[in-house]
C-alpha positions, 0 to 999 in steps of 0.5 A: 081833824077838824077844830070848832071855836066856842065864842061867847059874846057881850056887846058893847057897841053894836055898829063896831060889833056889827063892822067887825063881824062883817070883816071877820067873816071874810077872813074866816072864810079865806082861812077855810072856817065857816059858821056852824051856830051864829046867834041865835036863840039862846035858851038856858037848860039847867039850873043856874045857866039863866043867870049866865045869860045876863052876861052873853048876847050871843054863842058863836061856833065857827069849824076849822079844817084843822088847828094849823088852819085856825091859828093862820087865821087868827094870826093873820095880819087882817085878823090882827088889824080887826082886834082893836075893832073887836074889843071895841065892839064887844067882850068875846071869851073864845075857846077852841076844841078838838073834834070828836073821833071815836076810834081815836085813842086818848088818855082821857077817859070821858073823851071816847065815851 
């Protein structure tokens, strides 16, 4: 089942940023995921969601193969060795979700709604 990684970005250090993004991509890449949503316009549509935009320059959204394929990736020792790259460059909150399968069964009641 395909995974998607949700990362919500803040520069800090826009040429440190701009390096790791370039080495990232290729580890990315190696590792099967490739970018769905990479920037962008970012425009608020509820209440209160434009006082969260302050605090994110940019929304990243990068689809797995699967979890294992995700988590060799991030694991991975070029991925490792671009961290201190990474925290220099920006502040990213990243989360990770499962894809959306309609006939799977699930204990959770709004998942298949």
């Amino acid at each position: 089942m395909s995974v998607y990684m949700v990362a919500e970005v803040k520069k800090k250090d826009k040429q440190k940023y701009n390096e790791y993004i370039a080495a990232l991509t290729q580890v990315i890449e190696k590792h099967g995921g490739r970018y769905l949503v990479r920037g962008g316009r970012l425009t608020p549509l509820f209440k209160g969601t434009e006082l969260e935009r302050r605090h994110i320059d940019k929304i990243i959204i990068i689809e797995f193969p699967s979890a294992a394929d995700h988590r060799r990736c991030f694991t991975s020792a070029e991925y490792l060795a671009l961290i201190p790259l990474r925290d220099q460059g920006a502040d990213v909150r990243a989360f990770l979700l499962e894809g959306y399968v309609p006939d799977e069964p699930s204990d959770d009641p709004g998942r298949n709604d």
